[in-house]
C-alpha positions as CSV (number, residue, x, y, z in Angstrom):
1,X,-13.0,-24.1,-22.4
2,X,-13.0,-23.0,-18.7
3,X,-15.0,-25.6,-16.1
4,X,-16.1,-23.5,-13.2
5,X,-16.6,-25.2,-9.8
6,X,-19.4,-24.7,-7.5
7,X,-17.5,-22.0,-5.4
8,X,-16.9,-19.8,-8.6
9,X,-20.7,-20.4,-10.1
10,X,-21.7,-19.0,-7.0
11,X,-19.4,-16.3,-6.9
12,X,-20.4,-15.4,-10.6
13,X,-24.1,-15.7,-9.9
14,X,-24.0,-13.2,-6.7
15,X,-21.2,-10.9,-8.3
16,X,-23.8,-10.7,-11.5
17,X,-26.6,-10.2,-9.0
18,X,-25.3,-7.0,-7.5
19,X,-23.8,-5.7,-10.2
20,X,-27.1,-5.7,-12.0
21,X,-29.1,-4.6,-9.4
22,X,-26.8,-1.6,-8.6
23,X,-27.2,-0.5,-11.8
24,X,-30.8,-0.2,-12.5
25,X,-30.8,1.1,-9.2
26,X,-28.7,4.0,-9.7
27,X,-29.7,4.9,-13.4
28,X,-32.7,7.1,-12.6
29,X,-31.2,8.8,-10.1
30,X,-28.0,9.2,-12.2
31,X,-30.1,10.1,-15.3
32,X,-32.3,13.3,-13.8
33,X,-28.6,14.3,-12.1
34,X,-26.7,14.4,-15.3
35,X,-29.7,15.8,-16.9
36,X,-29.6,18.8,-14.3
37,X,-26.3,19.2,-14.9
38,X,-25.9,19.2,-18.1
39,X,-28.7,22.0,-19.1
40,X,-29.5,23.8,-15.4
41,X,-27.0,26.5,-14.1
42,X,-27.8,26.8,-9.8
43,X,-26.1,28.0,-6.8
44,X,-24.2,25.3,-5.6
45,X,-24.0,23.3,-9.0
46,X,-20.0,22.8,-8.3
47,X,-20.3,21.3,-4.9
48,X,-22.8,18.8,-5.9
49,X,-20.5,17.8,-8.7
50,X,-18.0,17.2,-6.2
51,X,-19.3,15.3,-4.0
52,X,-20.9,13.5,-6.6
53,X,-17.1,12.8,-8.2
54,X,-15.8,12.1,-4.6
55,X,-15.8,8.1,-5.0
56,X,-13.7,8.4,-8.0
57,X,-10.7,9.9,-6.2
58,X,-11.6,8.9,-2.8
59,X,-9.9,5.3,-1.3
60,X,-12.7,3.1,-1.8
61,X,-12.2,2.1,2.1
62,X,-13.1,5.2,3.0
63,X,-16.3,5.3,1.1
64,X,-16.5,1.9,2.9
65,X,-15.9,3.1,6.2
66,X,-18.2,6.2,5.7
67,X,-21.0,3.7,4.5
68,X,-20.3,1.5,7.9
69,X,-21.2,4.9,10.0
70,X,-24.4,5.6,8.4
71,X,-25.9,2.4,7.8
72,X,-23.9,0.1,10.3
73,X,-25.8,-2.0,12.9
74,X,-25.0,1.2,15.5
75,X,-25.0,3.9,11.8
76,X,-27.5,7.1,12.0
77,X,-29.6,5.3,10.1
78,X,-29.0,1.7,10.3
79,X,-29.7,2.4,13.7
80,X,-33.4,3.1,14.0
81,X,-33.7,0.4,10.8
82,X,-32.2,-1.9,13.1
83,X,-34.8,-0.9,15.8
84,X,-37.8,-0.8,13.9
85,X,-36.9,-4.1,11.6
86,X,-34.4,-5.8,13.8
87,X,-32.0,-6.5,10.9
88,X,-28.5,-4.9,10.1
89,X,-27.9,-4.0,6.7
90,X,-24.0,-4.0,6.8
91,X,-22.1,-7.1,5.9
92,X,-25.5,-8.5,3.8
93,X,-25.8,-8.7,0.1
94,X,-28.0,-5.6,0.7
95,X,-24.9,-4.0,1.8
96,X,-22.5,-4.9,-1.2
97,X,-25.3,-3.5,-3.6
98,X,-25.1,-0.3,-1.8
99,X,-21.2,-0.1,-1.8
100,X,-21.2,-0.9,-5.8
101,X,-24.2,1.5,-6.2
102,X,-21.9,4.5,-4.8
103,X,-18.9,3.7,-6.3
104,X,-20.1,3.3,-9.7
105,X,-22.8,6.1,-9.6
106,X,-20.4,8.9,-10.7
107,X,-19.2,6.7,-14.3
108,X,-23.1,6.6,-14.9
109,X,-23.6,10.3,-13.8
110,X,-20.5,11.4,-16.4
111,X,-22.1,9.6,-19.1
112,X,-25.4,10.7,-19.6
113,X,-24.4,14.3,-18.8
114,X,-22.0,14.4,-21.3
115,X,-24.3,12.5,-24.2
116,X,-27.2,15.2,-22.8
117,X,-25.0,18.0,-23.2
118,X,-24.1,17.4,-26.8
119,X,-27.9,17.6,-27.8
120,X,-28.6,20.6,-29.8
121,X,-29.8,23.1,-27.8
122,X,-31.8,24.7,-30.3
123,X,-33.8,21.6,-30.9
124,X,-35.2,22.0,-27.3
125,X,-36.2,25.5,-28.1
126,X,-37.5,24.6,-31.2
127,X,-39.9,22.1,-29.3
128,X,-40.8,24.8,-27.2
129,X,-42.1,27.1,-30.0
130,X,-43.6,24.6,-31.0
131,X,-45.7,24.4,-27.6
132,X,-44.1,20.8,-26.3
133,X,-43.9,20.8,-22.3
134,X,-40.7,19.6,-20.6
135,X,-42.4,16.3,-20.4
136,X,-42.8,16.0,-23.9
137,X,-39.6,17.4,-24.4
138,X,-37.7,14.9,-22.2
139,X,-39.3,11.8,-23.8
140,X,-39.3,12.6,-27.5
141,X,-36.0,14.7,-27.5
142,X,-33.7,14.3,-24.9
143,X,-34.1,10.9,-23.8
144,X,-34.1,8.8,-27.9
145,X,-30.7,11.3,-28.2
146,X,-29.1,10.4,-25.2
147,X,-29.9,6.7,-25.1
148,X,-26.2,5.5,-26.5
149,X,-24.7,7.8,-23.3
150,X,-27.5,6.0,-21.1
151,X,-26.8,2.4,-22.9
152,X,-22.5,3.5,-22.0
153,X,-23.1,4.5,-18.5
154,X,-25.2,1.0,-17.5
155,X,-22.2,-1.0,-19.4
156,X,-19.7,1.2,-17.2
157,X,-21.8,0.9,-14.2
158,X,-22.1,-2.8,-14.1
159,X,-18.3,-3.1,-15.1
160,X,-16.9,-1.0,-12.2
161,X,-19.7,-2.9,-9.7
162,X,-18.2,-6.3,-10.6
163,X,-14.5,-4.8,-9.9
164,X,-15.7,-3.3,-6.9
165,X,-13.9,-4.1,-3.6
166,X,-12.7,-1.8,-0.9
167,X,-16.0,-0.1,-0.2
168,X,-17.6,-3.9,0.0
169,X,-15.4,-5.5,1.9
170,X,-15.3,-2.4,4.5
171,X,-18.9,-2.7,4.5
172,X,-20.4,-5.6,3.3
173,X,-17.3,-8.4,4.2
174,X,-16.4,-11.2,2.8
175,X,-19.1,-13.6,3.3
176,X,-19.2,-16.7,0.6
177,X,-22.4,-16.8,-0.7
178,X,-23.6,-13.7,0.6
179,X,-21.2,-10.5,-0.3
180,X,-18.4,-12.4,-1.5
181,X,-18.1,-11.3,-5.0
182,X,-15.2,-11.8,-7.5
183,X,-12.3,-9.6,-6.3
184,X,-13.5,-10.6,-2.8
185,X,-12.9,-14.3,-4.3
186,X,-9.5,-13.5,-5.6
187,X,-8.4,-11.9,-3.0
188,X,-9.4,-14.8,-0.5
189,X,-8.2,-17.2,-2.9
190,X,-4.7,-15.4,-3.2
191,X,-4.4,-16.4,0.8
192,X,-4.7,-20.6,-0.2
193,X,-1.1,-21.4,-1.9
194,X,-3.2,-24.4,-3.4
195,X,-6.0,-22.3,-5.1
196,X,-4.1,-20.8,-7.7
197,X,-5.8,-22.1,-10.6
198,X,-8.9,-20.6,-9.0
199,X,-7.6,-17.2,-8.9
200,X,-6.4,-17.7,-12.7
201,X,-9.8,-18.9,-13.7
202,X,-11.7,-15.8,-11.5
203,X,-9.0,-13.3,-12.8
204,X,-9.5,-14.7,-16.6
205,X,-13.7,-14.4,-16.2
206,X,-12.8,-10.9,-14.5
207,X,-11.0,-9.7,-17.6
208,X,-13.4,-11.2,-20.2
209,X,-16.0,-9.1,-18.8
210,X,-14.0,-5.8,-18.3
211,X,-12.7,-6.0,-21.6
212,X,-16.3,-6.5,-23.1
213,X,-18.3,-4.0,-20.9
214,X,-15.4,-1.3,-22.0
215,X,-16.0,-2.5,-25.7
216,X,-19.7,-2.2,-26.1
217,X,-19.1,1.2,-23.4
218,X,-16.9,2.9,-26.0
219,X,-19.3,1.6,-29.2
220,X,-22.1,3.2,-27.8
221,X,-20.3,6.5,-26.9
222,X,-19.0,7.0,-30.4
């Protein structure tokens, strides 16, 4: 059995924190995407599903960097937020939410457009015949059918926020307590010759989790 220390309880607690909140951010926004394009044809369809794919083959530094000039103390808009609140939203927790909420957006984006896109098309036309409205259409239809590639993309979502470190520590830093989550902790760790059984102990928790995010991911996609 592992015995965590103070410093990697709190790393666990704030890594969980963003990770979670990231997610349920994101998985509105993520849903009505992949629901658009999955089922809608529109001019400009393929540039949005670039730039929606750009974090997964972008350096996660420069989504970092990118996220530093818009919402950086002196960003285009961190810098009337700063004005009007007087409070910087790089290098906060704030911040390391945002980073994981970008990089991770595009796993959630792929999965619930690809579970909406195997949905019988002719069921939604059959519901239409039958007089159901969109709204009615999304809830009893759509959504119970897409649920396992809605359940998949949270899984992935909160996985990849918890590996997430280029775009935070660009951003957000390094801060223990506030944006250091674990890679950040490993990584600082890796620095102290005498913390090694720390790094094992983060890289072994690291792992556990991956592993069983990817498990229950795949489950739920099958």
């Amino acid at each position: 059995m592992i015995t965590l220390t103070d410093y990697e309880i709190t790393v666990l607690i704030l890594s969980s924190k963003v990770a979670i909140i990231s997610s349920l951010i994101i998985s509105i926004p993520a849903f009505f995407l992949g629901l658009a394009l999955a089922t809608k044809q529109f001019y400009g369809k393929s540039i949005i599903d670039s730039v929606i794919h750009l974090p997964l083959v972008l350096p996660p530094v420069v989504i970092g960097f990118l996220l530093l000039i818009i919402f950086g103390k002196n960003g285009l808009l961190g810098s009337p937020f700063y004005s009007l609140f007087g409070w910087s939203i790089s290098f906060t927790w704030v911040a390391a939410i945002i980073a994981s909420s970008v990089m991770s957006f595009p796993l959630f984006v792929r999965s619930i457009r690809q579970s909406i896109a195997e949905i019988d098309p002719k069921l939604i036309e059959a519901a239409k015949t039958l007089g159901a409205n969109n709204l009615k259409i999304l809830k009893t239809i759509i959504i119970p059918l897409s649920k396992n590639g809605i359940i998949s993309g949270l899984v992935l979502s909160f996985s990849r926020s918890l590996g997430e470190f280029g775009a935070t520590i660009t951003f957000a830093g390094n801060i223990f307590g506030e944006t250091q989550t674990i890679p950040l902790a490993i990584y600082s760790s890796l620095q102290d010759p005498n913390a090694s059984h720390v790094v094992m102990r983060l890289v072994i928790i690291s792992i556990s989790i991956s592993f069983v995010a990817l498990f229950i991911s795949n489950r739920f996609a099958k």
